[in-house]
N, C-alpha and C positions, 0 to 999 in steps of 0.2 A: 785628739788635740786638746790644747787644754784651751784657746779662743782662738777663732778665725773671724778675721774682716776680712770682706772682700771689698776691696778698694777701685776696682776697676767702674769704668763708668757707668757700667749695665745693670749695677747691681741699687744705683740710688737716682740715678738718672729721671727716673720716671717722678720719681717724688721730690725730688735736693735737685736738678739741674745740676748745673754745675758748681753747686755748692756742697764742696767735698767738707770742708769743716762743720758744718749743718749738721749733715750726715753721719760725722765720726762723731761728735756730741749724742743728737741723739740713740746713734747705736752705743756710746758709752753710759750715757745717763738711762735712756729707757728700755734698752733689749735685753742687758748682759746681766746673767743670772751670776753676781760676784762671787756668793756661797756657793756654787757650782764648781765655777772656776778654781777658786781655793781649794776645795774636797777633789779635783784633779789637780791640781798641783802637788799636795799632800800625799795623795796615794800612789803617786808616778814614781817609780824604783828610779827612772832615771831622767829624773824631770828637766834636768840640766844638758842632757843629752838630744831629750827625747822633737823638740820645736829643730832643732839644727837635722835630725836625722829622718823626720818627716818631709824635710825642703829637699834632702839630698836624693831620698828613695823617689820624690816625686819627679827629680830633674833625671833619676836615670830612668826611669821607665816613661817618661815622655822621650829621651834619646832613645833609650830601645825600641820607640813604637816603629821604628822604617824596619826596624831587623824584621819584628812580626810581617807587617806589610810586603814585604819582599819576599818571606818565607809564602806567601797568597799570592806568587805572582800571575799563577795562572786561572786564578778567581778575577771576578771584573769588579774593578773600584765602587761601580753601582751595586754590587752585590755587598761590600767591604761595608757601604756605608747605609744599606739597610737592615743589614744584621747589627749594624752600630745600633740604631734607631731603634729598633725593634728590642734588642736585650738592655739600654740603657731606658726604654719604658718600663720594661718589668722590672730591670733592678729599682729601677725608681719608687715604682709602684709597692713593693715588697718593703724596703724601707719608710716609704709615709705610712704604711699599714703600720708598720713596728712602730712608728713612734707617734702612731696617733694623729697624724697629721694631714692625713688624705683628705679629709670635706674640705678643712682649711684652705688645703691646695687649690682640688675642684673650685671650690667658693671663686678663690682667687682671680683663676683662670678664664674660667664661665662667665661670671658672674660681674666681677672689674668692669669698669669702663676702659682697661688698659688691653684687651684682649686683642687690637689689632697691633699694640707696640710689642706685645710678648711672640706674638705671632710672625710680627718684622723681625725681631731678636733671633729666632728660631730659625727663621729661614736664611738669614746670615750667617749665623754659626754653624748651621748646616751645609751653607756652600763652602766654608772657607775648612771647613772638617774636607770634604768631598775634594777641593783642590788639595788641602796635603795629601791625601789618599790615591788620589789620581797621579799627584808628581811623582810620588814614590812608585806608581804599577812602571812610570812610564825612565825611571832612572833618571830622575832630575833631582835627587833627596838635594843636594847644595842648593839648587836656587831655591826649591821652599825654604828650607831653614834661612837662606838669606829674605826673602819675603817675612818670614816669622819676624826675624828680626830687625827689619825696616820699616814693619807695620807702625810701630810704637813711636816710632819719629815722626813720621805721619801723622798719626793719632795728636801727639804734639802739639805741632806745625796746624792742624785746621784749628785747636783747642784755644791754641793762639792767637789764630788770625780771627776767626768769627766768634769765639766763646769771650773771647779777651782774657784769658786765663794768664797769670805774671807766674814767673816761677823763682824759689830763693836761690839764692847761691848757690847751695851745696845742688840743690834740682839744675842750676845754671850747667854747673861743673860734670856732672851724671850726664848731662844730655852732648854736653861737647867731648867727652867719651865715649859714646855711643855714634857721635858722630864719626869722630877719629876709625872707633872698632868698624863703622860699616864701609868706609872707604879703602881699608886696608885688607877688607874680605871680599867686599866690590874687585882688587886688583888680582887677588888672589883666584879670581872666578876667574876662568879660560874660556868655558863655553857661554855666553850668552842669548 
């Protein structure tokens, strides 16, 4: 990739609150190595291609993930999602080695004062991984992916209410599409 932000709340939260502009300053002014970025821009055969065809490979093998799941159907989703657990450590692990990064990590994690919200993080992300995984053992793939995609209005809606978070126009207009799309997928669902 040639720069990735990740913009969801998890990622600044602990430090920015809910100050997403904070957050993208500082990851623009003090994190991004610019000579970096340039020298992958530069050396990318298809640099122009390359940011739209990352987005696209990522959205199908997130849609492929139920085909695998299903092809496990007669593995137990508690089994599915501790071999999750267990190979996304070592891959992890395997990669901060390579890039140097490991004590930093540890340091991080250990060592932080934040080690019970990384912890709460963890244990979130890992139930809401466990119910896709369960929906799909039990043939319910439509109502997770309607859940996946009702999360987000939610997320919204409290962001709203108790953050006081305002949103612009164009954010106004996204989100009353979003609403539109889940009512019309809402009608389309038979079984509830």
């Amino acid at each position: 990739a040639l720069l990735g932000c990740d913009v969801w709340e998890h990622s600044y939260y602990i430090d920015f609150r809910n100050k997403r502009p904070a957050y993208l300053s500082n990851f623009i002014d003090k994190l991004v190595d610019w000579e970096n970025v340039a020298s992958r821009l530069k050396s990318s055969v298809i640099s122009n291609l390359y940011p739209f065809l990352s987005v696209v490979f990522s959205c199908i093998i997130w849609g492929l993930s139920p085909v695998l799941y299903r092809e496990l159907d007669d593995v137990d989703a508690e089994l599915i999602m501790a071999f999750r657990i267990v190979f996304s450590l070592v891959f992890l692990f395997f990669i901060l080695l390579y890039k140097k990064m490991l004590s930093s990590f540890l340091r991080n994690i250990f060592v932080s004062s934040n080690f019970f919200l990384i912890l709460m993080a963890s244990l979130l992300i890992g139930i809401n991984q466990f119910g896709f995984i369960y929906s799909i053992s039990v043939n319910q793939v439509l109502q997770s992916s309607f859940a996946y995609y009702i999360f987000p209005l939610i997320a919204i809606t409290l962001a709203f209410i108790f953050l006081k978070e305002r949103f612009s126009n164009f954010q106004t207009i996204a989100i009353f599409l979003a609403v539109i799309a889940i009512i019309l997928l809402s009608l389309g669902i038979e079984s509830f």
